[in-house]
C-alpha positions in Angstrom: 0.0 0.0 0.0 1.5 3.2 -1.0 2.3 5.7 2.1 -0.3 8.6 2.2 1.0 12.1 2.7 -0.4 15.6 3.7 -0.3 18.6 1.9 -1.0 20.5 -1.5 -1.3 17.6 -4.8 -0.4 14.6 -2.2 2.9 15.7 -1.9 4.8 15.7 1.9 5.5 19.4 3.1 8.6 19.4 1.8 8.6 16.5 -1.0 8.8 18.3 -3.8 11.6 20.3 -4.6 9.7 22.6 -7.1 7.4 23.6 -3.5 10.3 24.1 -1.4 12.2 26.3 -4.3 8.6 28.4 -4.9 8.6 29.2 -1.0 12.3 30.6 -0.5 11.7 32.4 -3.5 8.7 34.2 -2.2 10.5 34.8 1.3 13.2 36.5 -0.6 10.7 38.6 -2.6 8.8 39.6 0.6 12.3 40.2 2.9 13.5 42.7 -0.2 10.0 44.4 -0.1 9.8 45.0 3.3 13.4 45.9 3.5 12.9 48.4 0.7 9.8 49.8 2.7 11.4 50.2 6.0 14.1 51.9 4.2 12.2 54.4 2.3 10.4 55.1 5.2 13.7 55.7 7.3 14.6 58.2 4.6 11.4 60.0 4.7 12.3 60.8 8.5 15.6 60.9 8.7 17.1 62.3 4.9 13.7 64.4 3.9 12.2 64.9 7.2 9.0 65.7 6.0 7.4 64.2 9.0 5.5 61.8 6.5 5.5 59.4 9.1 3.8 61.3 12.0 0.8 62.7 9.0 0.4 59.0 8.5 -0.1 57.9 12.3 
């Protein structure tokens, strides 16, 4: 009997390679999109200082 496994299309969590490489990829993207944000926003108070930040809360 062949050995059941959880998670998307039958496959294990991390069975199939093209999964795994799909999920690091889309940490990257999201760690270099928030980096980029907090980044811009530390230049909008610090460099500009257009109090953008202070408007917004």
């Amino acid at each position: 009997m062949p050995e059941r496994r959880c998670g998307v299309g039958g496959y294990g969590l991390f069975g199939d390679d093209g999964l795994l490489a799909s999920h690091v990829a889309a940490h990257i993207v999201f760690y270099i999109a928030a980096a980029l944000h907090i980044g811009l926003v530390l230049e909008h108070q610090l460099v500009d200082r257009d109090h953008l930040l202070h408007r917004m809360l």
